[in-house]
N, C-alpha and C positions, 0 to 999 in steps of 0.2 A: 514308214509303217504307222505313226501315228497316223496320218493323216488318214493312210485306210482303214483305221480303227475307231475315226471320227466319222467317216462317211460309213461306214456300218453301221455304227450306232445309231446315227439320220434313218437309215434305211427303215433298222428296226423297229426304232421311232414313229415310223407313218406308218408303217404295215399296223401296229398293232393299233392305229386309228382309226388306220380304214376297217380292220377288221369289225371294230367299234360300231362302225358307222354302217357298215356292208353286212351284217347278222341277218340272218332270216330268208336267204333266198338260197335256192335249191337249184338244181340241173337238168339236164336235156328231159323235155318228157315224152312218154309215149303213150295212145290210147290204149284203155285197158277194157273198156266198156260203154256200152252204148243201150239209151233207151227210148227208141224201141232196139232189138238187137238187132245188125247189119243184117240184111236178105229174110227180118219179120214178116207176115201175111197177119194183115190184121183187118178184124171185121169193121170196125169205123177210121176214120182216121185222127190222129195223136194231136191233141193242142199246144203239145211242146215237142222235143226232143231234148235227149241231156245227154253229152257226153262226160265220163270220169276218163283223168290221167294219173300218171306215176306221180304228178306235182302241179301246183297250182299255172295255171297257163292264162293267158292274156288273149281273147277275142281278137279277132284283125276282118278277117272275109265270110261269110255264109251263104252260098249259092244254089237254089232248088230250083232242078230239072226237073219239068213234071213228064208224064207218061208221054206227051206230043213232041217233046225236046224243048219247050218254053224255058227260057231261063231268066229267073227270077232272082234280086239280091236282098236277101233278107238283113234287116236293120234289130237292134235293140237284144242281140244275146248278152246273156249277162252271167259273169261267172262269179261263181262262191265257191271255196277251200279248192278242190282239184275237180270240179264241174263244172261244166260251161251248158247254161241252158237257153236253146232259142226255140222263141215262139213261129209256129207254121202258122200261115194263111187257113181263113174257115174254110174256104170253097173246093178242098184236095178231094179229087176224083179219082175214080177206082184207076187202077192198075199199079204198075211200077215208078217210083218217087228216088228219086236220088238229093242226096243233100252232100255238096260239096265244101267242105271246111278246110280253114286255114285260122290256126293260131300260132302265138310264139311264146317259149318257155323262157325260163329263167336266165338260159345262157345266150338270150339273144337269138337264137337257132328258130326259122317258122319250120311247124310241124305242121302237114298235109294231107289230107284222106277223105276219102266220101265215103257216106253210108246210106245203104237202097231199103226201102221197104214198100212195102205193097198194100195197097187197099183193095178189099174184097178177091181180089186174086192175083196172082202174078203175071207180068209181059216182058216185054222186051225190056233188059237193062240200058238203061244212058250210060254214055261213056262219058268219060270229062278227063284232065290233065288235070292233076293234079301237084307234081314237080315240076323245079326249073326247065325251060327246054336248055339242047345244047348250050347254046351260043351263050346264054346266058349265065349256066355253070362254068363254062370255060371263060370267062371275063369274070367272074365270081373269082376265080382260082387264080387270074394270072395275076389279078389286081392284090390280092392278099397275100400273095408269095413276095411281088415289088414293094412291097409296102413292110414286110417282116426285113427285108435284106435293106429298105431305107432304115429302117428302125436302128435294127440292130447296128449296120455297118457305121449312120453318122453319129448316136448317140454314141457308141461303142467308143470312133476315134477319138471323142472329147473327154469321152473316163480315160482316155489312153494317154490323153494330152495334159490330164490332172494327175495322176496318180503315177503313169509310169516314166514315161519322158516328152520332153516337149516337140509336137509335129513337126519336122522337117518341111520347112518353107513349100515344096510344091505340094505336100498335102495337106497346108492347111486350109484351102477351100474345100477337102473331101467332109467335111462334117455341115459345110453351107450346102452343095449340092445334094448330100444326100438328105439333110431338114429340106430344100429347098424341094426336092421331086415329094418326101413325105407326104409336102402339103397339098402338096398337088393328086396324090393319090390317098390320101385320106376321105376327102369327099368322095372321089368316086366312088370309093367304096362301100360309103352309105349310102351313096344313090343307089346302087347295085343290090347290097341287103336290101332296102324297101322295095324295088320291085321283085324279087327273089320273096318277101315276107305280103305281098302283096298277090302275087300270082300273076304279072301282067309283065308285058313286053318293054322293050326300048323305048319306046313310043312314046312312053309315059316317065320318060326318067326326066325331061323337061318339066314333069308340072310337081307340084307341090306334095301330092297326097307321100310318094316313096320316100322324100325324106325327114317329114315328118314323122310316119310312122318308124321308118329306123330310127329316127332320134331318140323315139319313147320306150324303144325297146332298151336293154341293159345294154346290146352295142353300141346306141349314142353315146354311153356313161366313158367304154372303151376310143369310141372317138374323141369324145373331147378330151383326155388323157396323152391318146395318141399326140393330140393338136398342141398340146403342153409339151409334151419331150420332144417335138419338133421345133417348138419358137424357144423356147429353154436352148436348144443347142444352138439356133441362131443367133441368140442375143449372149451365148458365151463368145461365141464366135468373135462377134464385135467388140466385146468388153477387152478379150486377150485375158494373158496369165494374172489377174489381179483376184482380188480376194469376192467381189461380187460377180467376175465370172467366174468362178472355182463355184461359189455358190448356185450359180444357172446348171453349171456341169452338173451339179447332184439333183437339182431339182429335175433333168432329163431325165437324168438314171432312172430316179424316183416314177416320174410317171409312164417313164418305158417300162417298167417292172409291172407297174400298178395297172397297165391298160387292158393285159390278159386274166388280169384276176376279178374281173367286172363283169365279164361276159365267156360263152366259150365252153365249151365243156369241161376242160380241167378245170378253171376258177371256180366255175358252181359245182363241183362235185360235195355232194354229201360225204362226210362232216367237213362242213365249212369249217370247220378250228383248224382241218388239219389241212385243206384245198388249196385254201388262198393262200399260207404260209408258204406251202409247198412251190404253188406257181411262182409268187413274187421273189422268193430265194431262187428258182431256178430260172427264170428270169434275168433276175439281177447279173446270177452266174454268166449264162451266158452273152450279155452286153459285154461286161467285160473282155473275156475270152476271145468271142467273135470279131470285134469291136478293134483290138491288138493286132490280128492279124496282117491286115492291110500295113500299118505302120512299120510291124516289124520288119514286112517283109520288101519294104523301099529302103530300110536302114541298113538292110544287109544284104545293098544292091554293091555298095563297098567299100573295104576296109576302112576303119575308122574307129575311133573311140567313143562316135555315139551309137554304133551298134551294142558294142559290147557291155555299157554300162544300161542301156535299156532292155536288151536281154538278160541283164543279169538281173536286175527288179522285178522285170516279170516274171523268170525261173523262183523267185523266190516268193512273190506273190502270188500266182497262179492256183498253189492247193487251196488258197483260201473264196475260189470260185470252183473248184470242179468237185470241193467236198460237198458244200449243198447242191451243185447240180446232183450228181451220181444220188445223194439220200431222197433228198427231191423227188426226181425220176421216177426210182423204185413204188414211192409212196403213192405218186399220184396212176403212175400204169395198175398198182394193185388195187386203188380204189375204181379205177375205170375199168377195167376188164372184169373184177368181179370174181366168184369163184371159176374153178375151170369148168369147162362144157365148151358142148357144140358153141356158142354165142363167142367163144375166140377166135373161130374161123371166120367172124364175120368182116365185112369190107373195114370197118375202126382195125380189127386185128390184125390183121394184112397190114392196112398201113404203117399200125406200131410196130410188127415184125421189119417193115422196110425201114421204119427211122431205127428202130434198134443196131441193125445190120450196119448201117449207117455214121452212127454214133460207134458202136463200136471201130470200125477204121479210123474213126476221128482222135479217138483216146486212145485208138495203137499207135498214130501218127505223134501225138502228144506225149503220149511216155517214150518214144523211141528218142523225139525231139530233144525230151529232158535228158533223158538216161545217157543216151550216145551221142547226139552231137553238140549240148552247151556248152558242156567243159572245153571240148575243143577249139569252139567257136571263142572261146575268150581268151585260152591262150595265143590264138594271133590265124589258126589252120586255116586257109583258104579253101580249100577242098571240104570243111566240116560247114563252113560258112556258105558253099553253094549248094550243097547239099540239104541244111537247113530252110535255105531260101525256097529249096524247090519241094521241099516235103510242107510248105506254109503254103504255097498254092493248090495243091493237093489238096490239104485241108479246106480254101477256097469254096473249090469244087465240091467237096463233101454239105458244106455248110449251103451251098446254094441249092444243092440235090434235097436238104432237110428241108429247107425253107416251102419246097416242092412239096414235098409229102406232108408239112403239114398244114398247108392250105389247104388241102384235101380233107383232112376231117371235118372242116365246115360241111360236109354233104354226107355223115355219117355218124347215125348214131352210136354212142360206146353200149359195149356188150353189156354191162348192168342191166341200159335199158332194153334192150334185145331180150336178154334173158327174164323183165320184167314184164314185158308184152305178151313175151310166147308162151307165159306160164299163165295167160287169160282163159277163157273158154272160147273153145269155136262153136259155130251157130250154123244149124243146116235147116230150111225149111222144104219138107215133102209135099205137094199137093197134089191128089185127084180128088175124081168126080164125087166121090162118098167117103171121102175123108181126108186128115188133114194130119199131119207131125210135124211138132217146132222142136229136136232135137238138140239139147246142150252136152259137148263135148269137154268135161273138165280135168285136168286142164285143156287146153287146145294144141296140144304138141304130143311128141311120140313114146311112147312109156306108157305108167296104170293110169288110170282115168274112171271116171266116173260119166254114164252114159246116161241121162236123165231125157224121158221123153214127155210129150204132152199132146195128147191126143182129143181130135175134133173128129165133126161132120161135115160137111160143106158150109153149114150156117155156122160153124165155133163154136157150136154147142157139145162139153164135152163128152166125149164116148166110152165105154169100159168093155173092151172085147174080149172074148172069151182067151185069149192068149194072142201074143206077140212073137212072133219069130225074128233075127237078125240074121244078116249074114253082110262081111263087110272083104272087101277085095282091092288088090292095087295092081292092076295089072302090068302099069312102069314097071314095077321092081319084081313082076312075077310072081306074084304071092295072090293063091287062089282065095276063092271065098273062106271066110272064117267065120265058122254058124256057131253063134250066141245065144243063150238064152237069155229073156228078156222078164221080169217080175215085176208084178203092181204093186208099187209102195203106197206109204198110208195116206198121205197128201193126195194121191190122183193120179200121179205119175209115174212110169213106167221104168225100171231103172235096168243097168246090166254095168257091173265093171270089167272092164277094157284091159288087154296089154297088147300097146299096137307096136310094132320092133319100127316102125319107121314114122317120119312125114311125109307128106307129098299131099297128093289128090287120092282118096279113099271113093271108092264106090259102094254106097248104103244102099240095102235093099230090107225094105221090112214088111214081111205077112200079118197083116191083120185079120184073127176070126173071126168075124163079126156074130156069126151065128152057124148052124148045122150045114148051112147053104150058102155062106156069103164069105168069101176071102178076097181081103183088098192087098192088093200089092202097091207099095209105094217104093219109088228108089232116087235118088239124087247122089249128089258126088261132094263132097266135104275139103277143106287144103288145113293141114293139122301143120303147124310146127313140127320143124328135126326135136 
């Protein structure tokens, strides 16, 4: 017990370093605004563009499709506090203008979107990709899954080989081949984020530009971490049970802990004081835990006296990993999920609901393990001892199913940001022949809101008609027109508040009086957040 009381102390030691050192970076962002706003019609056109996020974001790609499909890569955006502003080309000609963007946020995560707007009038929209395709997600996924089960499973054996009993001669190459694939899938994996933060194919995973830019993201920081608790276990490996490898063993630990709290969306979650504690304690926990597995469960393939005394250390070490996991957990799903709403249904939610389900079996398996078969297993029961053996591969299983689901959140924002996005405004632009509405919907989701319009004539010159009519409908959900009144505020613009019971696609339709003899009708179709 001292000695796990000395490697915790180590632990606590670096964490409150790095936190030190790691102060001031934030998590997943989402756009929240854009100037000009998506699907604008404007009478000249813009000499920059600025987009705002939920947090400070890093520039990567800027791509403009003009009205012919031309595609253009714009050089020199430059971002300050949570804006990223890039300069357009003089020569943008009338119609429809698409600006395709890719930056990357705090947790290492590229965030991806285009934004259209039109000069002198509107045309046909460009399309673009803007996410990973298939192929590229699912090698995304399988590589960070192998690369969570290298982590945990060889660094794991070598805490198991410090701290609880020493590895049974055929599995002491299990913590070289699992360091040994690590290293081998740790590159890939940055290869994979830079084209993934890059926007571009396989093709390109030979030349220099994808791992570069992964390097500079917060996942290089988690890479080269990674690259340390992999050569750390290998050079314990070689040293054997002496006191400088005992030493390498902690240093593993240390930066298998330390490598998710760098990048990722748990690690940058807002308040960092409580983030990164949370990760690297739970973390830590589960090296341990997972890490045991494998050993114990070749030690009590049979009878013997080095099952039962290695079972018995870790029966009585083990709360002192599954109590900051379980605190851990709680701390960091309630900062990621956010208050309740719609934004827990989302694909993040899903997932946590699938690892929760998950983990729970894991800690039913654990306390059953504890409570009903160690005792037995130590008095000599044969029948408690295959029993145990077989409820440790179960858990196996369990632990490779997590490893699955949470590779998967690489491809999904947590509801926070969900919930900080949807609460933006949506933007609808109307045009005919004799007049013009750029309609802001605040927020941009389903509930009260504030309708604010702004009204032209064909040249943008603004107009004051004798009254505004609304009426707004969703025919998906069945729900007929709903006729609004609409009032001229003091500024110029034309207001009505809203309570719309749903999201989806709305269909706006608005009567303009013009005069005794002139009614304009305009109408377009709006996508409001649940």
């Amino acid at each position: 017990m001292r000695a796990v009381r000395k490697i915790a102390i180590n632990l606590l030691l670096v964490l409150a370093a790095s936190l030190l050192l790691l102060s001031g970076a934030l998590a997943h962002a989402g756009l929240v605004a854009s100037d000009p706003a998506d699907g604008s019609v404007l009478a000249a056109a813009p000499a920059t563009l600025t987009l705002s996020f939920t947090e400070p974001v890093t520039p990567l790609v800027f791509t403009l499709v003009s009205p012919s499909g031309e595609r253009r890569d714009l050089d020199g955006a430059l971002a300050t506090d949570q804006q990223v502003t890039q300069a357009l080309p003089a020569e943008l000609g009338r119609g429809t203008h698409l600006l395709s963007w890719r930056v990357v946020s705090a947790d290492g995560h590229p965030v991806a979107g285009s934004l259209v707007f039109s000069i002198g009038e509107p045309g046909t929209r460009p399309v673009v990709a803007t996410g990973p395709d298939a192929v590229l997600a699912t090698a995304i996924w399988a590589v960070r899954a192998g690369l969570y089960a290298a982590l945990f499973v060889g660094v794991g054996a070598a805490v198991f080989g410090l701290v609880v009993a020493p590895l049974p001669a055929p599995l002491r190459p299990l913590p070289i081949v699992s360091a040994g694939i690590g290293l081998l899938l740790a590159p890939l994996a940055l290869g994979l984020q830079g084209l993934d933060a890059l926007g571009v194919g396989f093709g390109r995973l030979l030349s220099t530009a994808p791992w570069a830019t992964a390097l500079s993201t917060s996942y290089g920081a988690s890479f080269i971490a990674a690259l340390v608790a992999f050569a750390a276990t290998l050079a314990a490996a070689g040293l054997g049970r002496s006191r400088l490898g005992a030493s390498f063993v902690v240093l593993a630990w240390i930066a298998a802990a330390l490598a998710p709290v760098l990048s990722g969306h748990a690690g940058t979650a807002a308040p960092e004081w409580l983030s990164r504690p949370a990760v690297f304690l739970h973390i830590a926990g589960l090296v341990y835990w997972i890490g045991a597995l494998i050993p114990l469960g070749w030690l009590l393939r049979s009878a013997g006296t080095a099952a039962p005394a290695a079972l018995e250390r870790f029966s009585k070490q083990i709360p002192l990993a599954i109590a900051p996991i379980v605190v851990s957990g709680i701390a960091l799903a309630a900062l990621q999920m956010g208050p309740p709403g719609a934004a827990w249904l989302s694909a993040y939610g899903v997932l946590l609901g699938a690892k929760l389900v998950l983990l729970a079996g894991l800690f039913g398996l654990a306390l059953w393990n504890r409570a009903v078969l160690t005792r037995p297993v130590l008095a000599g029961a044969d029948p408690a001892r295959r029993r145990l053996r077989c409820s440790i591969g179960v858990e196996l299983l369990l632990v490779l199913a997590i490893f699955g689901v949470v590779a998967g959140w690489r491809f999904t924002p947590p509801p926070r940001v969900v919930a900080e996005t949807a609460a933006q405004p949506a933007h609808l632009h109307l045009h005919g022949e004799a007049a013009m509405a750029d309609l802001t919907f605040t927020p941009g989701r389903a509930g009260p809101m504030l309708l604010r319009i702004w009204l032209t004539d064909a040249g943008f010159a603004a107009i004051s008609p004798r009254s505004v009519a609304l009426s707004l409908s969703n025919p998906a959900l069945g729900i007929e027109r709903l006729r609004r009144s609409v009032e001229p505020a003091a500024d110029g613009f034309w207001e009505a508040p809203l309570l719309l019971p749903a999201g989806g696609t709305w269909t706006v339709e608005l009567d303009l009086r013009i005069d005794s003899f002139t009614l304009v009708k305009l109408a377009g179709q709006v996508d409001l957040n649940p």
